[in-house]
PDB file of the backbone (N, CA, C, O) and the ligand in Angstrom, with CONECT records:
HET     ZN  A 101       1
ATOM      1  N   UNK A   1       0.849  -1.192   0.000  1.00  0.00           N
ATOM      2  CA  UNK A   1       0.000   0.000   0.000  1.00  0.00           C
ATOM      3  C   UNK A   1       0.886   1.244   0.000  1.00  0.00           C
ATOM      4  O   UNK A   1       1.911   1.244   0.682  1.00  0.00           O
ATOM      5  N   UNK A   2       0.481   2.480  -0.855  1.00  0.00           N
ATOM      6  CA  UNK A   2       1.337   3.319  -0.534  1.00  0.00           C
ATOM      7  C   UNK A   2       0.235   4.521   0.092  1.00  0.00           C
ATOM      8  O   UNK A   2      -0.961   4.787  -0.034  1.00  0.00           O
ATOM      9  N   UNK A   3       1.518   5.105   0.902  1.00  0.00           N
ATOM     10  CA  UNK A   3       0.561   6.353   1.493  1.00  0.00           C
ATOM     11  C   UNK A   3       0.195   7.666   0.381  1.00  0.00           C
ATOM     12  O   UNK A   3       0.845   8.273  -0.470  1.00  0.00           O
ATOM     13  N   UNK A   4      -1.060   7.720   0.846  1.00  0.00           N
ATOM     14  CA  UNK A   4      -1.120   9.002  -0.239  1.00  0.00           C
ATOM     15  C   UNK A   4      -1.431  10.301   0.162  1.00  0.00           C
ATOM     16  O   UNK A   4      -1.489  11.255  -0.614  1.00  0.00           O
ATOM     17  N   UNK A   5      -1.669  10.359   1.580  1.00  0.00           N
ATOM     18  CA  UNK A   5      -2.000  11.235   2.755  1.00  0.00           C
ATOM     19  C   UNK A   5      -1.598  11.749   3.825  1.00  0.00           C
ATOM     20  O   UNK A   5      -1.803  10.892   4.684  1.00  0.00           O
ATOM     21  N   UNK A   6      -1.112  12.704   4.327  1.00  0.00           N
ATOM     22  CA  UNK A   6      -1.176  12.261   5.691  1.00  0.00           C
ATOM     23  C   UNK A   6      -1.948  13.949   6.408  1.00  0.00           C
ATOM     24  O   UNK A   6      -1.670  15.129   6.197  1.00  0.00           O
ATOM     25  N   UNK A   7      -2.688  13.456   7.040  1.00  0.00           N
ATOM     26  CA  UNK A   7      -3.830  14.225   7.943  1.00  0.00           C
ATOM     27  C   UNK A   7      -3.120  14.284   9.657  1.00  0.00           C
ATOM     28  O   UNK A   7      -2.462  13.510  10.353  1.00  0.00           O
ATOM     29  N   UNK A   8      -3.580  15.393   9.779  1.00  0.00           N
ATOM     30  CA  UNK A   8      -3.637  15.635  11.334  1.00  0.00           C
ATOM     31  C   UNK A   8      -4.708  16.319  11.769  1.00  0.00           C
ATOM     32  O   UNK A   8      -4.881  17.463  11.349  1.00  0.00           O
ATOM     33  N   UNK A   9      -5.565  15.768  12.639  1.00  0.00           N
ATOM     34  CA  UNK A   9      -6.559  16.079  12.928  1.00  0.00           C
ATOM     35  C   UNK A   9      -6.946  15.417  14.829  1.00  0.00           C
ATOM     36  O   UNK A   9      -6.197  14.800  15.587  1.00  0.00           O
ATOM     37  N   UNK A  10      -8.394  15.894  15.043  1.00  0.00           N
ATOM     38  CA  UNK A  10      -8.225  15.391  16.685  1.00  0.00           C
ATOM     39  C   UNK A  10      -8.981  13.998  16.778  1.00  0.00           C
ATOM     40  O   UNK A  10     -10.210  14.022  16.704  1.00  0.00           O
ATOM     41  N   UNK A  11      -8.362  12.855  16.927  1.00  0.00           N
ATOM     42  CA  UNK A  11      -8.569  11.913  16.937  1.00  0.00           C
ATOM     43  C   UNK A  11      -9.299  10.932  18.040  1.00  0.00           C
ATOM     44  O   UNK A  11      -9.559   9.729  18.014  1.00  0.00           O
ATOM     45  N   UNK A  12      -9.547  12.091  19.141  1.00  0.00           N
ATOM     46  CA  UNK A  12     -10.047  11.643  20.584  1.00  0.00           C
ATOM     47  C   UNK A  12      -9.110  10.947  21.291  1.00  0.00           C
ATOM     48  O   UNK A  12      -8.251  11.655  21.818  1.00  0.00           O
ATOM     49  N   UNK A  13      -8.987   9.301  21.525  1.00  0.00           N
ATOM     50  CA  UNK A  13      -8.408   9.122  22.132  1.00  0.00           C
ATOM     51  C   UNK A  13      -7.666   7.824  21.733  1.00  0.00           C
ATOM     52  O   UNK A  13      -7.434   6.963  22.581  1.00  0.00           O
ATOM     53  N   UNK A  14      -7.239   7.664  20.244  1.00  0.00           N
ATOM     54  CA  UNK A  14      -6.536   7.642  19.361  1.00  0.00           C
ATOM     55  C   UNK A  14      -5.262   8.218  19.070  1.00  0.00           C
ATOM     56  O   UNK A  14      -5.159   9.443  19.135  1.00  0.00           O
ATOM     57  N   UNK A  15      -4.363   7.581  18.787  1.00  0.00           N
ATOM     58  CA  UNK A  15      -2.580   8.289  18.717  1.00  0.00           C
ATOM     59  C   UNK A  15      -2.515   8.763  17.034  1.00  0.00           C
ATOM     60  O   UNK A  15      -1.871   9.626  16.436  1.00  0.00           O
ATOM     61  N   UNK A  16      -3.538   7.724  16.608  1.00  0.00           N
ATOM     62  CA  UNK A  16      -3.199   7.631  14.495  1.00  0.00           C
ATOM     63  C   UNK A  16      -3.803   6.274  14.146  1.00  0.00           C
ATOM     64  O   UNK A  16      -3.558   5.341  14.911  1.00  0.00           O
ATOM     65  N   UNK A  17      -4.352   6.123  13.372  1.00  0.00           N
ATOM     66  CA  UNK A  17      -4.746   5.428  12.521  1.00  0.00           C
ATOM     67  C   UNK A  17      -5.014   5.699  11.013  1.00  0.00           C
ATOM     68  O   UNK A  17      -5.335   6.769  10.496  1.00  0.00           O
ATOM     69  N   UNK A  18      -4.832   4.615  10.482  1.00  0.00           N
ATOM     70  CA  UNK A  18      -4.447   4.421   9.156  1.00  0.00           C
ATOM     71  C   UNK A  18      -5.394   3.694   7.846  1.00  0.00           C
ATOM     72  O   UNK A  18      -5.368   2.506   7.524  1.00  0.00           O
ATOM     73  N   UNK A  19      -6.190   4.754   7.241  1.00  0.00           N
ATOM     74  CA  UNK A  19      -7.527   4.073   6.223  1.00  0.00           C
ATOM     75  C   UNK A  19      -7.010   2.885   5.020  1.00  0.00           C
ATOM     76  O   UNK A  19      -5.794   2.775   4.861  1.00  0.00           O
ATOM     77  N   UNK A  20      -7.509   2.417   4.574  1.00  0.00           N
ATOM     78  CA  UNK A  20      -7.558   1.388   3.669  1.00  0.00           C
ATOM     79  C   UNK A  20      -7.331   2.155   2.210  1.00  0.00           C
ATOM     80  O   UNK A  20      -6.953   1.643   1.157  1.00  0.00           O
ATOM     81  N   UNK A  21      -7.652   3.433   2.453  1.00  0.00           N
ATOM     82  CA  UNK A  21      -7.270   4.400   1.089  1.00  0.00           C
ATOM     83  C   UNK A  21      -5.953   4.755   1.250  1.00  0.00           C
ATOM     84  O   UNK A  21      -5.619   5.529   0.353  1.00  0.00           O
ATOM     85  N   UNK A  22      -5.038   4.502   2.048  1.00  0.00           N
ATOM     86  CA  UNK A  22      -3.480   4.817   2.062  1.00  0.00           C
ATOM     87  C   UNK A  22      -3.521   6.446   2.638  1.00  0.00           C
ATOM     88  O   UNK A  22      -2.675   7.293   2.352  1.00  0.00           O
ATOM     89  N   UNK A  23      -4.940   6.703   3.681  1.00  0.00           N
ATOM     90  CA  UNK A  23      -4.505   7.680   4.228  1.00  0.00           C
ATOM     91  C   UNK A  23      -4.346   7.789   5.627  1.00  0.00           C
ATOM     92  O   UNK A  23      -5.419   7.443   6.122  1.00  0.00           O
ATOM     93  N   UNK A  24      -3.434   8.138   6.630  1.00  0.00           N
ATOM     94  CA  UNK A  24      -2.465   7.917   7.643  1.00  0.00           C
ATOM     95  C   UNK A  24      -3.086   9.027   8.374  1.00  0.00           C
ATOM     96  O   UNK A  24      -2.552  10.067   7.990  1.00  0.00           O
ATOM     97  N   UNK A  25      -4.007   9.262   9.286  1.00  0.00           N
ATOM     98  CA  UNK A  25      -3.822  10.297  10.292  1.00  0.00           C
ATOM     99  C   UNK A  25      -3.392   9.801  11.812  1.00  0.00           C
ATOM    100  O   UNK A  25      -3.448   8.786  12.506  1.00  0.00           O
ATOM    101  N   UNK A  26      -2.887  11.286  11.888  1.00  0.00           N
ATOM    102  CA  UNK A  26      -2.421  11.589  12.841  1.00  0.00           C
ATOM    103  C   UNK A  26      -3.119  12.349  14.419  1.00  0.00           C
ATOM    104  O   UNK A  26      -3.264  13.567  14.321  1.00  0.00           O
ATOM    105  N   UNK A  27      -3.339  12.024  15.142  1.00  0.00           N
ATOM    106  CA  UNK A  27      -3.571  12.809  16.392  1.00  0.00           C
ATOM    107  C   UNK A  27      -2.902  13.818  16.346  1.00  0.00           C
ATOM    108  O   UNK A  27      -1.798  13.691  15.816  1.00  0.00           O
ATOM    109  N   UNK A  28      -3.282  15.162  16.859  1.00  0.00           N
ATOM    110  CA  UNK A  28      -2.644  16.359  16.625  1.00  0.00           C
ATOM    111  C   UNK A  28      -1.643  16.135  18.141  1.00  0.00           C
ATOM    112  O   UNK A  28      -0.532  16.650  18.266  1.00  0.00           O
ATOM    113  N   UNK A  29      -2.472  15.049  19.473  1.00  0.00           N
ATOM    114  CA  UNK A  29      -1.382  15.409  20.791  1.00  0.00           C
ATOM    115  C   UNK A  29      -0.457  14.403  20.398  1.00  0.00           C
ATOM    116  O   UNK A  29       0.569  14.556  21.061  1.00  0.00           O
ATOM    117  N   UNK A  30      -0.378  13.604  19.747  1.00  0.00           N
ATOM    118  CA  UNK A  30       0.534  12.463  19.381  1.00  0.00           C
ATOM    119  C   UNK A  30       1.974  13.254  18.945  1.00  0.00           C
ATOM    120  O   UNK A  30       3.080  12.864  19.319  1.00  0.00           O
ATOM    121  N   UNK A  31       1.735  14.512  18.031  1.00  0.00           N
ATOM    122  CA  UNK A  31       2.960  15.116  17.514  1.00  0.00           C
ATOM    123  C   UNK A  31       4.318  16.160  19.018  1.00  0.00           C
ATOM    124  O   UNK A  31       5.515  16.441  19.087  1.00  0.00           O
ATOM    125  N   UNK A  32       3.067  16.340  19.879  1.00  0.00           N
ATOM    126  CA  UNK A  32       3.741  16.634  21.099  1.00  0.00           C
ATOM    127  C   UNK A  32       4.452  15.133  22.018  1.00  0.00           C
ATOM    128  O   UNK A  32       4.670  15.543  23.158  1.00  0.00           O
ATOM    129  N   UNK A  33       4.705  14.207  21.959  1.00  0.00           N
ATOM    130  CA  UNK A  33       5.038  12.934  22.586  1.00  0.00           C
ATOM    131  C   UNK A  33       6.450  13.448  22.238  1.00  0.00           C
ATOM    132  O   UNK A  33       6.753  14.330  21.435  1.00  0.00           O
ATOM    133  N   UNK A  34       7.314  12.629  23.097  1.00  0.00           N
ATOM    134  CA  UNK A  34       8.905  12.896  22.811  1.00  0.00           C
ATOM    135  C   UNK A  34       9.218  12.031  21.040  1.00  0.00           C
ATOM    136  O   UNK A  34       8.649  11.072  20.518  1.00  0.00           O
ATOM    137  N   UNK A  35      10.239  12.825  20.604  1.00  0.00           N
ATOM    138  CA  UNK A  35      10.543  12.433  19.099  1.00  0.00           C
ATOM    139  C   UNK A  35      10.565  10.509  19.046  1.00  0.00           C
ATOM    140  O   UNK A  35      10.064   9.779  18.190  1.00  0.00           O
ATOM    141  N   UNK A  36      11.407  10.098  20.407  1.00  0.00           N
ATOM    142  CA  UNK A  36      11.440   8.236  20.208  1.00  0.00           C
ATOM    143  C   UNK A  36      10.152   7.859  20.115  1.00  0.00           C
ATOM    144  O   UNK A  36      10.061   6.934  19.307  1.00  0.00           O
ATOM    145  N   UNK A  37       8.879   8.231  20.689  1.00  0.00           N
ATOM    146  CA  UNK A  37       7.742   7.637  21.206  1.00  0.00           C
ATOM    147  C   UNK A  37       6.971   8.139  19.735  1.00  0.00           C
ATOM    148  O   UNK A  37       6.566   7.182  19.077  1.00  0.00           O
ATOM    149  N   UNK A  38       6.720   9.458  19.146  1.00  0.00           N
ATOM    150  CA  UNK A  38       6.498   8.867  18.030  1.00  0.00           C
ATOM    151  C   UNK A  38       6.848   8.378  17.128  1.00  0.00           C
ATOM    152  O   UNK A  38       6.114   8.129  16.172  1.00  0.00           O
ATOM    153  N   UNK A  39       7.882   8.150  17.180  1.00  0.00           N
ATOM    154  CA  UNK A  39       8.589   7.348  15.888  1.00  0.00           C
ATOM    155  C   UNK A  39       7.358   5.969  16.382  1.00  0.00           C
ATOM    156  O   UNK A  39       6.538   5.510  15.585  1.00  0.00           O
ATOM    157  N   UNK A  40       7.470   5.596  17.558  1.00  0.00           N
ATOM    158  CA  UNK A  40       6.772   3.982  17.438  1.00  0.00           C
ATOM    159  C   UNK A  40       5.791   4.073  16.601  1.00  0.00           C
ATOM    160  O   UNK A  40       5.579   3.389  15.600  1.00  0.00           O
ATOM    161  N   UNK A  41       4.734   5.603  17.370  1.00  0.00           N
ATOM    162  CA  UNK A  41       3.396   5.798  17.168  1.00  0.00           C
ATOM    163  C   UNK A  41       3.646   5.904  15.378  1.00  0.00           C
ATOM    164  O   UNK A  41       2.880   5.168  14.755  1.00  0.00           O
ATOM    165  N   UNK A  42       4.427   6.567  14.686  1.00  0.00           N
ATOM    166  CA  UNK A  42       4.302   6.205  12.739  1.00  0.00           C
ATOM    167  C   UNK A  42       4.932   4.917  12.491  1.00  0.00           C
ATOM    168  O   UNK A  42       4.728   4.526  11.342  1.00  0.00           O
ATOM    169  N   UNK A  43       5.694   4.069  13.270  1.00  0.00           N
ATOM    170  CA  UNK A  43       6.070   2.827  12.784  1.00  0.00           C
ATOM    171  C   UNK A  43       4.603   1.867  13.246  1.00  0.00           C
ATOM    172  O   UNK A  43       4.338   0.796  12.700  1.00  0.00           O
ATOM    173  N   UNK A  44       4.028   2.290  13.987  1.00  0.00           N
ATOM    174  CA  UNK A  44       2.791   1.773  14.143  1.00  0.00           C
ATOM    175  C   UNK A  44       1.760   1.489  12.948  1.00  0.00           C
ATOM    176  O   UNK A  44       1.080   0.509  12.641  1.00  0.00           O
ATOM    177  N   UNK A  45       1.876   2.335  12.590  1.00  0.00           N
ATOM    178  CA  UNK A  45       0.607   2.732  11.444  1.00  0.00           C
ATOM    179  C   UNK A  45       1.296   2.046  10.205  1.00  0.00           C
ATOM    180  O   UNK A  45       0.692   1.215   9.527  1.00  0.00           O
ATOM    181  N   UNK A  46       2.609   2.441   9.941  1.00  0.00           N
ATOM    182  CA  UNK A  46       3.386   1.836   8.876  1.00  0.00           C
ATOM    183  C   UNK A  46       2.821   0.085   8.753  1.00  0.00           C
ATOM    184  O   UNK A  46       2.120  -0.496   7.925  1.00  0.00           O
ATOM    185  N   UNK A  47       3.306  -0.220   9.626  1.00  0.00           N
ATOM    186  CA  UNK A  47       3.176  -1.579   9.942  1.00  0.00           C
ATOM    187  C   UNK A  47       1.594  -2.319   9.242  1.00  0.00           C
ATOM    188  O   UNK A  47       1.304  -3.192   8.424  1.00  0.00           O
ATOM    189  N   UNK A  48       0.938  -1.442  10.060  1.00  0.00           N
ATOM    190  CA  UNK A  48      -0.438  -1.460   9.612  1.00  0.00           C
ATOM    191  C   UNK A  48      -0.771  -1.587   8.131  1.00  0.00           C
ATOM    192  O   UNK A  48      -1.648  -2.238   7.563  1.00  0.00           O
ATOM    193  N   UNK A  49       0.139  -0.815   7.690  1.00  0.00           N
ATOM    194  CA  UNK A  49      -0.231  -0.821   6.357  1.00  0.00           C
ATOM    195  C   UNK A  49      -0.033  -2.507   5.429  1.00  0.00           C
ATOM    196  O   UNK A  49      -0.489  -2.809   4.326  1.00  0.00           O
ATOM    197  N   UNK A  50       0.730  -3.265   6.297  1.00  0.00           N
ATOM    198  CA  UNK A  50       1.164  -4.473   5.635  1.00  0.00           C
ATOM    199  C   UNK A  50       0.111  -5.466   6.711  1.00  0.00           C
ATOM    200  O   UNK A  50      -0.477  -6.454   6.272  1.00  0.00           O
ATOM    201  N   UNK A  51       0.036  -5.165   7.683  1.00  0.00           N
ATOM    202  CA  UNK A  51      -0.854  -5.801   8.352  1.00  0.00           C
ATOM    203  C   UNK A  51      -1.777  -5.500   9.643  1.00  0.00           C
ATOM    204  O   UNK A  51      -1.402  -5.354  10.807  1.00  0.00           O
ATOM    205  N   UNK A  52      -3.211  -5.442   9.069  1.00  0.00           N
ATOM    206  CA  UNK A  52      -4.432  -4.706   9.105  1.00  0.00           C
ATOM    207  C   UNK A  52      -4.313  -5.408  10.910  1.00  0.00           C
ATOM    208  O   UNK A  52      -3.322  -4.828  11.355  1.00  0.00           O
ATOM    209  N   UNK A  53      -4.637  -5.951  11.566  1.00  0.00           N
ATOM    210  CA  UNK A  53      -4.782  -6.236  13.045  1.00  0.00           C
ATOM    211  C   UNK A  53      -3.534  -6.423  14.075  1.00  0.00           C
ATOM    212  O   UNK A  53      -2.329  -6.391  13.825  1.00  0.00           O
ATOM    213  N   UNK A  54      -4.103  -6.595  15.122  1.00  0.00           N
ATOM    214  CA  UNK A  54      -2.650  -6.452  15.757  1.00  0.00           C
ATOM    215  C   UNK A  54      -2.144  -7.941  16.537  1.00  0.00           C
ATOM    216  O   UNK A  54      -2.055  -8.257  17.723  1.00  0.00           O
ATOM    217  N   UNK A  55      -1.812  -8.817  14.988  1.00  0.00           N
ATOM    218  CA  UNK A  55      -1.484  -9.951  15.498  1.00  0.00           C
ATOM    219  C   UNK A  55       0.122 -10.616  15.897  1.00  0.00           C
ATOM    220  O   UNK A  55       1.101  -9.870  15.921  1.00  0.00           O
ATOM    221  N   UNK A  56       0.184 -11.446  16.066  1.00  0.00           N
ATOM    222  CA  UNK A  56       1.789 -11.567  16.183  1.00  0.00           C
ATOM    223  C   UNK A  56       2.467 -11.411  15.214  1.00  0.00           C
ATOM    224  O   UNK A  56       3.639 -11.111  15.440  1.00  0.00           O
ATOM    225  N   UNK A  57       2.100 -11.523  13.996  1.00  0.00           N
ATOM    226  CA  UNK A  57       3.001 -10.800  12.877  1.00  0.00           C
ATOM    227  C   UNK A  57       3.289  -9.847  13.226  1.00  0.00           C
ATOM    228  O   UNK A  57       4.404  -9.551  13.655  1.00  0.00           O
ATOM    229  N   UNK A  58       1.988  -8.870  13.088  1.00  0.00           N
ATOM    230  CA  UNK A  58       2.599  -7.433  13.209  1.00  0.00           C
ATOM    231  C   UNK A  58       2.909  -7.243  14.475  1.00  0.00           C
ATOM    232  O   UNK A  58       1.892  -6.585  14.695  1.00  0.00           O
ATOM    233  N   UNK A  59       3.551  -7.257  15.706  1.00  0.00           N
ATOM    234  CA  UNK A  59       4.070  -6.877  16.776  1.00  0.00           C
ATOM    235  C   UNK A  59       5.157  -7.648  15.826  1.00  0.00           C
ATOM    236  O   UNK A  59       5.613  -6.751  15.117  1.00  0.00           O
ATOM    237  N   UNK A  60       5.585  -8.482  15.586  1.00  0.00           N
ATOM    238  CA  UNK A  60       6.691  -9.116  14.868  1.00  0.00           C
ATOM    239  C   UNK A  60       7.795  -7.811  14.357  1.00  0.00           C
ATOM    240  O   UNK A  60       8.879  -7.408  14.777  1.00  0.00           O
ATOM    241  N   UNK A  61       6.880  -7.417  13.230  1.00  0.00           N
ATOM    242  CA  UNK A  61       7.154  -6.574  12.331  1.00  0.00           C
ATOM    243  C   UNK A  61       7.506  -5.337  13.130  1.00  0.00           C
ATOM    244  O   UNK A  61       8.509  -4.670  12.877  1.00  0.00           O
ATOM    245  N   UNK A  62       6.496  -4.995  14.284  1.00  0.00           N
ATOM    246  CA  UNK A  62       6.905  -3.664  14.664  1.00  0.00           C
ATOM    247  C   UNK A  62       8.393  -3.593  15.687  1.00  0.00           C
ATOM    248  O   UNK A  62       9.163  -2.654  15.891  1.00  0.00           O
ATOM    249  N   UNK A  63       8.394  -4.856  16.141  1.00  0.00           N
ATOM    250  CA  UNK A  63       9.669  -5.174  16.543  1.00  0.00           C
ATOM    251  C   UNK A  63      11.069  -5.353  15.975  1.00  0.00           C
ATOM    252  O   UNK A  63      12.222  -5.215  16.385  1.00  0.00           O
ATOM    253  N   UNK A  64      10.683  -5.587  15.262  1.00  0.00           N
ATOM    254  CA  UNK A  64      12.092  -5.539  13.804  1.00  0.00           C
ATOM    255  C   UNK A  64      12.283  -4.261  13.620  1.00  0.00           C
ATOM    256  O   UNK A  64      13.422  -4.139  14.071  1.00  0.00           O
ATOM    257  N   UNK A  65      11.962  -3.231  13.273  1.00  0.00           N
ATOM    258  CA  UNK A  65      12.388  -1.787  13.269  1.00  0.00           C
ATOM    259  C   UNK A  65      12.597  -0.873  14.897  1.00  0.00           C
ATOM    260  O   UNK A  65      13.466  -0.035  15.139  1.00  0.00           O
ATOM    261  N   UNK A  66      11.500  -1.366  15.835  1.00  0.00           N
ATOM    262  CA  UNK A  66      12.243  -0.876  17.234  1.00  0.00           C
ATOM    263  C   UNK A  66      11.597  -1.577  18.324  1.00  0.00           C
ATOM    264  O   UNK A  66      10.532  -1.377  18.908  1.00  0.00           O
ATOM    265  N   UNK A  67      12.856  -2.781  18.501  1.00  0.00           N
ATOM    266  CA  UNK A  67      13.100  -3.635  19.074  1.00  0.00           C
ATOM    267  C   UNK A  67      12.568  -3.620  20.569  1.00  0.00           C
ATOM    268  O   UNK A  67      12.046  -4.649  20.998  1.00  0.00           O
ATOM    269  N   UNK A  68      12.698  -2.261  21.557  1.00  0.00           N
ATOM    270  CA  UNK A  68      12.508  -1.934  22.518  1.00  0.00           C
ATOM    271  C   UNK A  68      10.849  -1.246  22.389  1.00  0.00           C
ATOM    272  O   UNK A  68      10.516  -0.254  23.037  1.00  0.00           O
ATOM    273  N   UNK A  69      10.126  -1.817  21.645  1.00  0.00           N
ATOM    274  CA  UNK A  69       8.897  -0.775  21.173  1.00  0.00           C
ATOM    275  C   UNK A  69       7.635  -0.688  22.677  1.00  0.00           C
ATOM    276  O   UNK A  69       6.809   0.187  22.940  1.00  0.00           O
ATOM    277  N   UNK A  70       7.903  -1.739  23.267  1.00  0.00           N
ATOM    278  CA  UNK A  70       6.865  -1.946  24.781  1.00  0.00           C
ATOM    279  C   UNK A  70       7.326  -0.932  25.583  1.00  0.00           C
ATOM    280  O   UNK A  70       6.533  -0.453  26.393  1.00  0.00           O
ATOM    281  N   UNK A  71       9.024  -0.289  25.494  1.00  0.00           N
ATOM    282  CA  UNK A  71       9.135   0.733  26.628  1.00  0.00           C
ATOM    283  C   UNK A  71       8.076   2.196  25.947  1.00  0.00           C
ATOM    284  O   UNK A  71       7.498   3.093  26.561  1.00  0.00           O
ATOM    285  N   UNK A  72       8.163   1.940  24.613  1.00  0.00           N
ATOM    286  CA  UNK A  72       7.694   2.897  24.097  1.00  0.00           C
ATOM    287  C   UNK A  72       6.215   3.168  24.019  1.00  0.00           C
ATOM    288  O   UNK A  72       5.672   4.265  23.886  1.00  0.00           O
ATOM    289  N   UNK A  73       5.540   1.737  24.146  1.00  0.00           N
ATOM    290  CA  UNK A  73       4.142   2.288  24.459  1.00  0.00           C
ATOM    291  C   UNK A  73       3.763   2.500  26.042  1.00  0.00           C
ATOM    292  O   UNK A  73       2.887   3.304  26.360  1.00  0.00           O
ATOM    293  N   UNK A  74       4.463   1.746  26.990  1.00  0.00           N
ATOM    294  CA  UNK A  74       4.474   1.787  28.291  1.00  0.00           C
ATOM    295  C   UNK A  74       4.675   3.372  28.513  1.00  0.00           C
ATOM    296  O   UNK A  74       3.797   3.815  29.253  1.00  0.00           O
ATOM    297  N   UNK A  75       5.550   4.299  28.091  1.00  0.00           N
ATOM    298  CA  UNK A  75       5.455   5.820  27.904  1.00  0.00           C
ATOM    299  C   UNK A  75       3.991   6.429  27.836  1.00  0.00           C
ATOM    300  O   UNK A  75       3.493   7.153  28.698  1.00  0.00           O
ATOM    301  N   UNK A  76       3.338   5.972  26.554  1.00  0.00           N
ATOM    302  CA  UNK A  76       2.271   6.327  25.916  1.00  0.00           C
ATOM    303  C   UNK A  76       1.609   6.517  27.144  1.00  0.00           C
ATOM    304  O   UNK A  76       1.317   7.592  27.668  1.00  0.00           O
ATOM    305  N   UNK A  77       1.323   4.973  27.702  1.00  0.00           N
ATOM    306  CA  UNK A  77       0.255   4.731  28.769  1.00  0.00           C
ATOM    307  C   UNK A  77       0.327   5.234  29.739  1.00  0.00           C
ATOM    308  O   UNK A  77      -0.683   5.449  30.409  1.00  0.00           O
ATOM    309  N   UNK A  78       1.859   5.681  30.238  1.00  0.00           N
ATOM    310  CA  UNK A  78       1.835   6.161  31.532  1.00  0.00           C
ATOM    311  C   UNK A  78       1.883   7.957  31.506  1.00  0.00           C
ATOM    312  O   UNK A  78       1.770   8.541  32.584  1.00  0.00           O
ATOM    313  N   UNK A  79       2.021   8.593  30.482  1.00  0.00           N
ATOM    314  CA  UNK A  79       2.134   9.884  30.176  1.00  0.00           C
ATOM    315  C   UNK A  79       1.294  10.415  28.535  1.00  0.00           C
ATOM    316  O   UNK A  79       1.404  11.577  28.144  1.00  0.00           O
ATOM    317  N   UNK A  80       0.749   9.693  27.995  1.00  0.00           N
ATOM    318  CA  UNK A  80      -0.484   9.904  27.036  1.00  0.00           C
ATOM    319  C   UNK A  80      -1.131  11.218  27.310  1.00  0.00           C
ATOM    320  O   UNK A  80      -1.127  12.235  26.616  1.00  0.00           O
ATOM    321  N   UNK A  81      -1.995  10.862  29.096  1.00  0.00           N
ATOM    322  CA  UNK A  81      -3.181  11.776  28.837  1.00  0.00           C
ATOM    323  C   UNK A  81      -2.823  13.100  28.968  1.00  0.00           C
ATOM    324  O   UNK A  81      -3.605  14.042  28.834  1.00  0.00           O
ATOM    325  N   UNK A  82      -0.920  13.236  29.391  1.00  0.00           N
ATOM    326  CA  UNK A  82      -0.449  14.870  29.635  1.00  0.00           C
ATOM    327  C   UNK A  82      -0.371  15.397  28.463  1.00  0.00           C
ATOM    328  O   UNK A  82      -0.322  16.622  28.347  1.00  0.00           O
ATOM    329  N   UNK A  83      -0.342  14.417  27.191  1.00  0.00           N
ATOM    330  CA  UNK A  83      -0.570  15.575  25.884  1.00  0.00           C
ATOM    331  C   UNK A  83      -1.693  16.434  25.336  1.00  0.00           C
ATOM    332  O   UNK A  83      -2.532  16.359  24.438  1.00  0.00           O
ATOM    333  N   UNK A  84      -1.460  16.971  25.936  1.00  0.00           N
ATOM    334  CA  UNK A  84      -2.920  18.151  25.574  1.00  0.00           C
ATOM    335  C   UNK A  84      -2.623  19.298  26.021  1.00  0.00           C
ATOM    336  O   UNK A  84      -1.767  19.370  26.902  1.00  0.00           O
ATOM    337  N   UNK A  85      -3.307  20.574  25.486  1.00  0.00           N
ATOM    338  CA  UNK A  85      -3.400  22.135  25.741  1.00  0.00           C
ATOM    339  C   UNK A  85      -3.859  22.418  26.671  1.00  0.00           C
ATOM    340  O   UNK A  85      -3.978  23.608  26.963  1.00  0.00           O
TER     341      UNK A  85
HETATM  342 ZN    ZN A 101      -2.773  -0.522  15.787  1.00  0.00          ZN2+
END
């Protein structure tokens, strides 16, 4: 799939998700997260793009590009809801 989009918009309580039309949005508080943590959050979606659920492939896959990716959502979870205005 290639991307043909990419949107930022407010996603509620959503980091990004990624349409079946190859378009990629983004959470607007997701872009405030430290630079490592979103990298997961677009290797996330990337991933997605090759595989639609979140099965052991894709944790597979998302692990092959950053290996340490659980410290990185463990971040998310424990400091997520401070991204906001
Ligand atoms: Zn996902």
């Amino acid at each position: 799939m290639t991307v043909r989009d990419i949107r930022i918009s407010d996603l509620g309580h959503r980091w990004a998700s990624c349409g079946r039309n190859g378009v990629v949005n983004f959470n607007w508080r997701s872009v405030m997260a430290p630079v490592w943590v979103f990298d997961y959050i677009l290797v996330h979606e990337m991933v997605h793009m090759i595989e639609r659920g979140h099965t052991d492939r894709f944790w597979h896959l998302v692990a092959r590009v950053i290996p340490d990716y659980e410290e990185h959502v463990r971040w998310l979870n424990e400091n997520g809801a401070d991204l906001d205005l």
